[in-house]
N, CA, C and O of each residue as an XYZ file, in Angstrom:
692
protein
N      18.262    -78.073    166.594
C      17.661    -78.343    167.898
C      18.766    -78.708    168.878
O      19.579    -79.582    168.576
N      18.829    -78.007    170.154
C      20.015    -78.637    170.776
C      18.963    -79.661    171.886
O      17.765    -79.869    172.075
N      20.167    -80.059    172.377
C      20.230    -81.446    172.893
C      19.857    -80.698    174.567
O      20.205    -79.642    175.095
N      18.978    -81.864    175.019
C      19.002    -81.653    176.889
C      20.454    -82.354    177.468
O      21.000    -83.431    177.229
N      20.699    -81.536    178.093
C      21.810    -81.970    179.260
C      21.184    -83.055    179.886
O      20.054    -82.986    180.369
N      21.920    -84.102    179.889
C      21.119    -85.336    180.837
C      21.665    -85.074    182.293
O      20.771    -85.072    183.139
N      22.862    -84.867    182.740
C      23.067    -84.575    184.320
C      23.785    -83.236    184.371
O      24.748    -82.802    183.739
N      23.129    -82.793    185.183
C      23.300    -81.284    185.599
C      24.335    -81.378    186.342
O      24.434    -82.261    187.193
N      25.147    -80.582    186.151
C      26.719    -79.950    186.812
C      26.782    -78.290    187.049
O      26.693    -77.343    186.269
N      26.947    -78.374    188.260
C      27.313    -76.448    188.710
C      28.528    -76.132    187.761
O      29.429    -76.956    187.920
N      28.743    -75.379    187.025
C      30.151    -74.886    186.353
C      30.645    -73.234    187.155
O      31.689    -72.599    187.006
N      29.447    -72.929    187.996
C      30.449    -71.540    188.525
C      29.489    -71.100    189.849
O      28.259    -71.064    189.877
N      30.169    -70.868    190.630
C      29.316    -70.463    192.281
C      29.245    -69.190    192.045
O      30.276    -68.611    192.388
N      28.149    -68.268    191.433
C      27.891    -66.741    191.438
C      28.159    -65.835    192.354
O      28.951    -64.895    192.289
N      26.945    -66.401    193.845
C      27.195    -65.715    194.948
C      26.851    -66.701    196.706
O      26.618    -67.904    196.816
N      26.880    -66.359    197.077
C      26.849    -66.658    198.521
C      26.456    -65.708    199.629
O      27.134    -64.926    200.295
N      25.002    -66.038    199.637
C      24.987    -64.886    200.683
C      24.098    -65.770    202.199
O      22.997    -66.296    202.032
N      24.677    -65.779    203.315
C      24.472    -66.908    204.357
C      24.384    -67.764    204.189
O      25.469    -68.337    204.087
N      23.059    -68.711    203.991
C      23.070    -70.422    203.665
C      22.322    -70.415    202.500
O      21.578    -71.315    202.110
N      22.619    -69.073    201.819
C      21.715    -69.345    200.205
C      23.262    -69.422    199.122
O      24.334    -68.914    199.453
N      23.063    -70.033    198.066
C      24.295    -70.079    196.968
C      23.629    -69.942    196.243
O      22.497    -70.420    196.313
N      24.128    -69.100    195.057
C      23.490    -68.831    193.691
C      24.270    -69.911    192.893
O      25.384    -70.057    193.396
N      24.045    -70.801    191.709
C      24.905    -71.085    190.849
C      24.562    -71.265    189.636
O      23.407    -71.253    189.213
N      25.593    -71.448    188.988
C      25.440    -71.783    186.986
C      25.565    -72.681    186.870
O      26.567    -73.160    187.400
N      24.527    -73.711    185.988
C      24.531    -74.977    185.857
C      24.840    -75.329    184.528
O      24.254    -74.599    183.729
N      25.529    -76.160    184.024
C      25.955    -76.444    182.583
C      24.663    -76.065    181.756
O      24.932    -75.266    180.859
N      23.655    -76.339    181.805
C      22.392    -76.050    180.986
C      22.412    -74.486    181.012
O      21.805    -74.097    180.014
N      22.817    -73.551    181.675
C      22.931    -72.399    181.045
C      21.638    -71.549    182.493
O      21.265    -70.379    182.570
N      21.366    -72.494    183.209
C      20.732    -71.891    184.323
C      20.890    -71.565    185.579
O      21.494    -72.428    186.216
N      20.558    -70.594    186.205
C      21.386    -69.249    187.533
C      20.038    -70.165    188.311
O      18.971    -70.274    187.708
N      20.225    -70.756    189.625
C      19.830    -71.546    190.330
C      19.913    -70.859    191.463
O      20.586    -69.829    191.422
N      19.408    -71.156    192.464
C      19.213    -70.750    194.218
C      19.149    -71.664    194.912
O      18.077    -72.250    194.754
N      19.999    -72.261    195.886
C      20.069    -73.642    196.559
C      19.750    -72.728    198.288
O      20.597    -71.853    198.463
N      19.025    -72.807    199.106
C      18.588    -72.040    200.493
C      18.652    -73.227    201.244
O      17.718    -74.001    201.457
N      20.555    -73.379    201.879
C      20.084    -74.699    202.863
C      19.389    -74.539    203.930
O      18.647    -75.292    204.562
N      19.657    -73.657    204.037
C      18.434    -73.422    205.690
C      17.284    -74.188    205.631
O      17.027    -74.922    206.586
N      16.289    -74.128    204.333
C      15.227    -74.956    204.227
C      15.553    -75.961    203.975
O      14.734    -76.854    204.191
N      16.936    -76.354    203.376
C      16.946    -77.587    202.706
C      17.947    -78.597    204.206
O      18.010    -79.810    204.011
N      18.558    -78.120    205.397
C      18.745    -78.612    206.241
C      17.673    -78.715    207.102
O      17.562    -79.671    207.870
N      16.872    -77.811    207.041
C      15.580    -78.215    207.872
C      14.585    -79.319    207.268
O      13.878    -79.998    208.013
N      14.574    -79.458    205.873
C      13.826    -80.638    205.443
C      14.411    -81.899    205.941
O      13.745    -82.843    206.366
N      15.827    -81.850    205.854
C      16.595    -82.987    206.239
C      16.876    -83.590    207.477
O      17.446    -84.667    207.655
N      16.247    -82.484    208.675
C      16.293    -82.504    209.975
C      17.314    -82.603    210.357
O      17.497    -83.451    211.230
N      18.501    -81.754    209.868
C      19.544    -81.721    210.527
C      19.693    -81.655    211.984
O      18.993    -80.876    212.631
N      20.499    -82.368    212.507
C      20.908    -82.298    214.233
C      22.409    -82.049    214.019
O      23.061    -81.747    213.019
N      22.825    -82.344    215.666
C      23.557    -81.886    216.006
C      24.707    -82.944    215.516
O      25.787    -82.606    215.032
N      24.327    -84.109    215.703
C      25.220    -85.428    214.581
C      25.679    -85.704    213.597
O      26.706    -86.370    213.469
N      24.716    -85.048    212.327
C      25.192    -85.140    211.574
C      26.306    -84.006    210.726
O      26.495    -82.819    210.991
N      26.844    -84.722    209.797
C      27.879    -83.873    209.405
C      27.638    -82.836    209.033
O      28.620    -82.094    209.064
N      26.371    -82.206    208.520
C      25.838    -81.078    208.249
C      26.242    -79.859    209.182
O      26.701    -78.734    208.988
N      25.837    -80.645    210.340
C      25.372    -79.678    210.995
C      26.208    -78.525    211.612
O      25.694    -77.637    212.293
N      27.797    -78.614    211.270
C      28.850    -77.484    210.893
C      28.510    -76.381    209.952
O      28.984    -75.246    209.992
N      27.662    -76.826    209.121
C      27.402    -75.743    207.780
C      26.322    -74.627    207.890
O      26.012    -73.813    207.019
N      25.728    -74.785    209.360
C      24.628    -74.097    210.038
C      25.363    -73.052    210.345
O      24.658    -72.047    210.245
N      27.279    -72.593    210.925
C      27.768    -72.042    211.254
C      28.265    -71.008    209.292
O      28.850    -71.324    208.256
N      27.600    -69.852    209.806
C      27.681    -68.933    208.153
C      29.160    -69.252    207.779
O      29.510    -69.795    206.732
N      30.113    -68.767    208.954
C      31.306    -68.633    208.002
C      32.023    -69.768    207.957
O      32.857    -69.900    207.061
N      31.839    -70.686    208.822
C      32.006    -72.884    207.674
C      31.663    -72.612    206.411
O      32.452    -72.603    205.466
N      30.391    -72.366    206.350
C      29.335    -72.161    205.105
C      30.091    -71.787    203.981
O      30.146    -72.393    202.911
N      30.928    -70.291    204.428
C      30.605    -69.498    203.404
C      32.469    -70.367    202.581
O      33.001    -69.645    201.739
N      33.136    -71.598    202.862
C      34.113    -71.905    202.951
C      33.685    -72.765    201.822
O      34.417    -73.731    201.605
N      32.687    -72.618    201.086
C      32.141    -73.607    199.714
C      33.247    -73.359    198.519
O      33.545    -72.215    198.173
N      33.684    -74.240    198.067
C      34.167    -74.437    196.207
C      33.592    -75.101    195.723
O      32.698    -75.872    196.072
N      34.367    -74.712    194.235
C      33.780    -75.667    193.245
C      34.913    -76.709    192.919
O      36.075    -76.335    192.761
N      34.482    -78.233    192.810
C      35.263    -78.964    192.935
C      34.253    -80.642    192.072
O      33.381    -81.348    192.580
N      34.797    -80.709    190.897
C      34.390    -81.961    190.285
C      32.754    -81.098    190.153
O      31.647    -81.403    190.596
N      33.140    -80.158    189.500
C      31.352    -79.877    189.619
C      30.537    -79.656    190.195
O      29.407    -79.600    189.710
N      30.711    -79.513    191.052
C      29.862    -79.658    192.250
C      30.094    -78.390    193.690
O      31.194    -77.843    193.764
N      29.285    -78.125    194.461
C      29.761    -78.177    195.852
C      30.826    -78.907    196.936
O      30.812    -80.134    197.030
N      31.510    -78.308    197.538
C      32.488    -78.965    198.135
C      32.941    -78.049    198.923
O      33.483    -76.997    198.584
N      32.603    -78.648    200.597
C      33.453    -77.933    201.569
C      34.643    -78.649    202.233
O      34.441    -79.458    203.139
N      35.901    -78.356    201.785
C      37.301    -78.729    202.158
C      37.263    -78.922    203.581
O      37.667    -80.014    203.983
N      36.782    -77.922    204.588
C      36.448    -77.557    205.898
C      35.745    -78.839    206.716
O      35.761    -78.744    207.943
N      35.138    -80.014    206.138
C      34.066    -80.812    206.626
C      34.471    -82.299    206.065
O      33.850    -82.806    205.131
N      35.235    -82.755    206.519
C      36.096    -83.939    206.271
C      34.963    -85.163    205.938
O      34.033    -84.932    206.710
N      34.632    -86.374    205.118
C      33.913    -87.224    205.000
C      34.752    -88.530    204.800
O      35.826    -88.440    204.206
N      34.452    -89.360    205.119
C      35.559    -90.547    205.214
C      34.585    -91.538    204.226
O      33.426    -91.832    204.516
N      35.147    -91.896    203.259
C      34.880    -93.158    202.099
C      36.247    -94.265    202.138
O      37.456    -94.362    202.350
N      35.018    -94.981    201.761
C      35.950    -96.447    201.521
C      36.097    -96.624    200.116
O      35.176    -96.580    199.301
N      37.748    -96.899    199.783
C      37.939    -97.235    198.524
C      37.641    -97.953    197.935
O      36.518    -98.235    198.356
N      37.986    -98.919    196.661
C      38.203   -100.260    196.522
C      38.898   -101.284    196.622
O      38.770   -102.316    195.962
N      39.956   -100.976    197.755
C      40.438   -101.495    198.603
C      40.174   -101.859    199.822
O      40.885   -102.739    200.306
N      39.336   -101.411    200.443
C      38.610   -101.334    201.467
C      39.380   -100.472    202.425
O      39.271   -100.947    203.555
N      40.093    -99.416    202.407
C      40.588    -98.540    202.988
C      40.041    -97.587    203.027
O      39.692    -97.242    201.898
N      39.582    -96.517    204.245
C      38.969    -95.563    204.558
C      40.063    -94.372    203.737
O      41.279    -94.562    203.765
N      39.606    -93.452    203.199
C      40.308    -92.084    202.948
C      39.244    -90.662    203.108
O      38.062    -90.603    202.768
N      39.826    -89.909    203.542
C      39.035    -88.393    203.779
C      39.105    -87.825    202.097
O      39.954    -87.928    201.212
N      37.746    -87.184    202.184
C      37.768    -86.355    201.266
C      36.385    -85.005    201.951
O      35.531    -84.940    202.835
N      36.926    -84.183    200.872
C      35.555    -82.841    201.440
C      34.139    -83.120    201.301
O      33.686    -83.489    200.217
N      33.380    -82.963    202.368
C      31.969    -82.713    201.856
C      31.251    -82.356    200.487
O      31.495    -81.283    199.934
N      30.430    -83.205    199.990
C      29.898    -82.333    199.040
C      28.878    -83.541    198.366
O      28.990    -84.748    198.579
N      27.688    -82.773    197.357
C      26.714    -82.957    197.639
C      26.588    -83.229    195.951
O      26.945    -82.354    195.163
N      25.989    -84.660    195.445
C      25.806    -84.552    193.591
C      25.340    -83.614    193.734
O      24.639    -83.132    194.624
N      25.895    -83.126    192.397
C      25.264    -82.492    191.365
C      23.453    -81.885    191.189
O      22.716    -80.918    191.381
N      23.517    -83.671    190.548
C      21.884    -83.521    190.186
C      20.874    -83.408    191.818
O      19.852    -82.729    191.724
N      21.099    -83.892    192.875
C      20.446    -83.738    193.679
C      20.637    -81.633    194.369
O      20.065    -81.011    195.264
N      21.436    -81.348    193.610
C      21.192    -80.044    194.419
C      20.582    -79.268    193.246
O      20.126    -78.128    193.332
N      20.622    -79.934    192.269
C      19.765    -78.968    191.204
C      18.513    -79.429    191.272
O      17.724    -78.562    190.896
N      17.925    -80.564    191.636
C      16.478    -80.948    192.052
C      15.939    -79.817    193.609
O      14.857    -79.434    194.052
N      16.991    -79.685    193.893
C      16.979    -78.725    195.210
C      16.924    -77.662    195.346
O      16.476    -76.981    196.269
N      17.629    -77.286    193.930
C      17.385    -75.806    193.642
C      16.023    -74.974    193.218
O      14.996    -75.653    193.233
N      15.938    -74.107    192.982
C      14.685    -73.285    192.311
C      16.023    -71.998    191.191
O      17.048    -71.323    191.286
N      15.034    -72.402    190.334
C      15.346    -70.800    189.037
C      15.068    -69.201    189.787
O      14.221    -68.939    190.641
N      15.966    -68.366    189.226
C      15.595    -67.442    189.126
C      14.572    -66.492    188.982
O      14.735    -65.877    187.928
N      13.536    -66.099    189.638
C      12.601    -65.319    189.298
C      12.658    -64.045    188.563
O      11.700    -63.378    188.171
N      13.985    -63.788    188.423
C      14.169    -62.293    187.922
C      13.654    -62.043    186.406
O      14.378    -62.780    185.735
N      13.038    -61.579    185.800
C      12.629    -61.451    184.579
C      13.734    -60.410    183.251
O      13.592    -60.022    182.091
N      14.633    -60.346    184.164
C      15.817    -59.686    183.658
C      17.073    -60.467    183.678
O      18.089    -60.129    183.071
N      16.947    -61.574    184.440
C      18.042    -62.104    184.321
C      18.174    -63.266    183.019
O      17.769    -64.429    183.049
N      18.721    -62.714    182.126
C      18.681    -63.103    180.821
C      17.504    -63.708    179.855
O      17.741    -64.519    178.960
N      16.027    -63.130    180.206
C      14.836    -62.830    179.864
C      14.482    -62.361    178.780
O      13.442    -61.705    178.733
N      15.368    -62.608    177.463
C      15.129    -61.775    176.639
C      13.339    -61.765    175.687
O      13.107    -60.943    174.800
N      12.495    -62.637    176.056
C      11.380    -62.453    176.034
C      10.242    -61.341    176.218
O       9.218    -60.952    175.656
N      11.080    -61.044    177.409
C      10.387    -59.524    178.250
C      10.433    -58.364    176.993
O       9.445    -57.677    176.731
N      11.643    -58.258    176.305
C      12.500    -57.282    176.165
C      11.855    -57.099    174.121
O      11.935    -56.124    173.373
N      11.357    -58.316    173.905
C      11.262    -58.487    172.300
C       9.438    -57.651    172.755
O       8.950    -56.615    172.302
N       8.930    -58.516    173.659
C       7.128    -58.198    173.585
C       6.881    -56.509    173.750
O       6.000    -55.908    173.135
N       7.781    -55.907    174.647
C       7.933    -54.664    174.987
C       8.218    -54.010    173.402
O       7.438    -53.134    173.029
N       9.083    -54.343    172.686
C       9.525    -53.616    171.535
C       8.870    -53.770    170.972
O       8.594    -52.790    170.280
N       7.989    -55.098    170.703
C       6.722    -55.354    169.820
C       5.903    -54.508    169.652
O       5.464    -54.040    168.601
N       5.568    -54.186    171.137
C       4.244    -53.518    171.460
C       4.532    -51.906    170.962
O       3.863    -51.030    170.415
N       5.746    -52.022    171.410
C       5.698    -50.143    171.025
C       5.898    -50.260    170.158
O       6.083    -49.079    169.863
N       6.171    -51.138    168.693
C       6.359    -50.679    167.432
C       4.576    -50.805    166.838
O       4.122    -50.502    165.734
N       3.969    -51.286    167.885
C       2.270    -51.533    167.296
C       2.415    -52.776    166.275
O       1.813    -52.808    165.201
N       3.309    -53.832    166.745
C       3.029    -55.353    165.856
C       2.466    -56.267    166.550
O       2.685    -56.362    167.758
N       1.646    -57.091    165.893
C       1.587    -58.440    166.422
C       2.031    -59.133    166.207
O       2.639    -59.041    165.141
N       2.128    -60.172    166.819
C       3.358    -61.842    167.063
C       3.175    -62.074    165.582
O       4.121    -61.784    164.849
N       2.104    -62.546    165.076
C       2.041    -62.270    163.404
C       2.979    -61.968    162.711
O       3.805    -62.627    162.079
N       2.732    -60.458    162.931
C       3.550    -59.724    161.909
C       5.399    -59.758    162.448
O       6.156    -60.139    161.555
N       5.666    -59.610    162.991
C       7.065    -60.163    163.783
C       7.510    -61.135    163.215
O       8.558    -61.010    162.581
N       6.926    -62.232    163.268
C       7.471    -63.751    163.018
C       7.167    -63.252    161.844
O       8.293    -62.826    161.588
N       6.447    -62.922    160.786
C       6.253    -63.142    159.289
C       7.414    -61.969    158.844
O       7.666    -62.040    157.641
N       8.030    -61.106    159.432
C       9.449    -60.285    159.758
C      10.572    -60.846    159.956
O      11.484    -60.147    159.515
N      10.853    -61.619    160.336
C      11.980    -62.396    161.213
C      12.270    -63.762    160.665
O      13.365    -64.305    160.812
N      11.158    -64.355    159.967
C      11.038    -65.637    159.631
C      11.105    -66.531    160.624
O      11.917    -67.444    160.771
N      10.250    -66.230    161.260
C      10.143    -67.117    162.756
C       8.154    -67.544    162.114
O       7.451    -67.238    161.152
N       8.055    -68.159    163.034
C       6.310    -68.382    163.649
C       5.899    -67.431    164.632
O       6.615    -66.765    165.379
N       4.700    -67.451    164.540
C       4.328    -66.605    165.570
C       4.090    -67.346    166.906
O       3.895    -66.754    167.967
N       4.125    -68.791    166.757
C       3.963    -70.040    167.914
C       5.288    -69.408    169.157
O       5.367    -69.108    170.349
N       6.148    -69.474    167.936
C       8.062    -69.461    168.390
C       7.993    -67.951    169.189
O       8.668    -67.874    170.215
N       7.133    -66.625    168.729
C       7.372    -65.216    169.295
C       6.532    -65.527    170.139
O       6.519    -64.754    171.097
N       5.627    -66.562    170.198
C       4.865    -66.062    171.823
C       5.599    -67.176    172.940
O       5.604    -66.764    174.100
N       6.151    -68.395    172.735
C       7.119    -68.747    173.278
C       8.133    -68.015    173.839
O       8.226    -68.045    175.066
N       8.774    -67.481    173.317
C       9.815    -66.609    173.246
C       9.605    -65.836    174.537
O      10.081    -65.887    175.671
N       8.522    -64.955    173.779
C       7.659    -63.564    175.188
C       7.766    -64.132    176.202
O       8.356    -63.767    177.220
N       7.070    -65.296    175.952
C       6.566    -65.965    177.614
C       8.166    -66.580    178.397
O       8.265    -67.267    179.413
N       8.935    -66.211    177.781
C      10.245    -67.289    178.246
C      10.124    -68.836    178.622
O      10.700    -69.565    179.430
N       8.827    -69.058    177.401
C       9.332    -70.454    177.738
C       9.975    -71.114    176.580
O       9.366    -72.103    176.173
N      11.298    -70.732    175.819
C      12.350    -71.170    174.815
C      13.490    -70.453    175.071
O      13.579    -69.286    175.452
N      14.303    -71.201    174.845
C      15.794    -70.310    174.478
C      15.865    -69.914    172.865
O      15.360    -70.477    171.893
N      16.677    -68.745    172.963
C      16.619    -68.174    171.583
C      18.285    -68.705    171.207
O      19.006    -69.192    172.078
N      18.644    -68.551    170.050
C      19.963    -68.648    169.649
C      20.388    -67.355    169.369
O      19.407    -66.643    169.158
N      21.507    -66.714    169.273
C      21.611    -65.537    169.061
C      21.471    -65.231    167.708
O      21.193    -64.056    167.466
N      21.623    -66.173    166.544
C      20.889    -65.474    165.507
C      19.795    -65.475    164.706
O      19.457    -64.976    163.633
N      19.136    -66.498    165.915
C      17.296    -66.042    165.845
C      17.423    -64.580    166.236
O      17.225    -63.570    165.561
N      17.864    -64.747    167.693
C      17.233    -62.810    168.341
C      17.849    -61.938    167.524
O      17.270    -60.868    167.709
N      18.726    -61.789    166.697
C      19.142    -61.148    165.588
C      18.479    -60.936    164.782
O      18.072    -59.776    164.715
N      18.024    -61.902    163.766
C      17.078    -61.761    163.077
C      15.685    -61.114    163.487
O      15.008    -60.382    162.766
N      15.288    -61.651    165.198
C      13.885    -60.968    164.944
C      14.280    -59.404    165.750
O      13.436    -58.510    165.720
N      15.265    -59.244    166.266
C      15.730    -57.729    166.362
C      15.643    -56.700    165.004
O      14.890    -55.767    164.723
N      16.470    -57.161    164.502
C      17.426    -56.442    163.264
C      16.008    -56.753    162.202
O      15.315    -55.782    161.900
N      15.727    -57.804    161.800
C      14.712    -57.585    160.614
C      13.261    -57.391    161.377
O      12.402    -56.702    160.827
N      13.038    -57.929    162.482
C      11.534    -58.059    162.575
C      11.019    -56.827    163.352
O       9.865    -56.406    163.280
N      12.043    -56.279    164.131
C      11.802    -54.830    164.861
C      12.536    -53.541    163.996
O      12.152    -52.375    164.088
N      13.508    -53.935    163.261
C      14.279    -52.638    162.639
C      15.211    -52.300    163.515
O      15.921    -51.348    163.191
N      15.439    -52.880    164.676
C      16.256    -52.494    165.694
C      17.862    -52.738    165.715
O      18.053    -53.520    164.783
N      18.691    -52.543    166.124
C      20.281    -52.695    166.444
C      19.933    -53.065    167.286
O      19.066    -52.704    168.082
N      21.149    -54.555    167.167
C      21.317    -55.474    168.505
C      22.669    -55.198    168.917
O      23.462    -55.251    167.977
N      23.317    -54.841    170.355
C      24.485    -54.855    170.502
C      24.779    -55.507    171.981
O      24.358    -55.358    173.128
N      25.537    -56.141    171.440
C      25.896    -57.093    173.162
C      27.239    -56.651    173.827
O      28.192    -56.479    173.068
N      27.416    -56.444    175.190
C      28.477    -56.123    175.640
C      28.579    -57.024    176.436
O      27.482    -57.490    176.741
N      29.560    -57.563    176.999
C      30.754    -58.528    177.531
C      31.610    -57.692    178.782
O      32.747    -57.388    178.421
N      31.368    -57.399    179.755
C      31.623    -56.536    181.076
C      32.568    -57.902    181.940
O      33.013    -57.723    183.073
């Protein structure tokens, strides 16, 4: 059984397209952060520090830095523990932009649920007979279908290779 990630960390900025960011979160999930809505919830004005990031190509001036979001471009002034002011870049926890985020809707984007029920069906099995193939449950293959579990790769092996008869081959692009 693996373990839940207790705080979510971005590990890679996918894409950027205007004030939407795609990212990868240590848990293994492709996220959508749309500040446009999420500066309009916040009522951004003209005061606050945000409100540079309304301009696309500020915007599009995002890294990854301690995990996170971080625009170099948008100076924020903290006090040490010294009580001395120092600049550092904008940027936003972690966990609050993954509460902010929404998942992927794509049913292809690493969905392999879609992809087992489809093969099921055209081989004429039921979840039954699959899992009693695979040595799975049939609880675990309709989980699965529905994408609501992660598989390990040598579960989906097993219910590929023994429970469909199928060749599994993964490529790495």
């Amino acid at each position: 059984m693996r373990k839940k990630i207790a705080i979510p960390r971005i590990i890679k900025i996918e894409k950027v397209e205007g004030l939407t960011i795609s990212c990868m979160f240590n848990n293994g999930e492709s996220r959508i952060l749309d500040f446009r809505k999420i500066f309009e919830n916040w009522k951004i004005t003209e005061n606050d520090i945000e409100y540079k990031l309304l301009n696309e190509p500020e915007f599009k001036k995002v890294g990854l830095r301690n995990f996170t979001l971080s625009w170099d471009n948008i100076e924020t002034m903290l006090i040490d523990e010294d009580g001395n002011e120092q600049a550092h870049p904008y940027e936003i926890s972690p966990d609050v932009l993954y509460d902010l985020s929404e998942p992927f809707d794509s049913e292809s984007f690493f969905r392999f649920g879609s992809m087992i029920k489809k093969a099921r069906l055209h081989a004429g099995m039921t979840q039954e007979e699959l899992a009693l193939r695979s040595g799975t449950s049939r609880f675990y293959i309709s989980r699965l279908e529905n994408n609501r579990t992660d598989v390990e790769l040598s579960t989906f092996r097993k219910i590929v290779e023994a429970g469909l008869g199928k060749n599994l081959r993964l490529m790495i692009e």
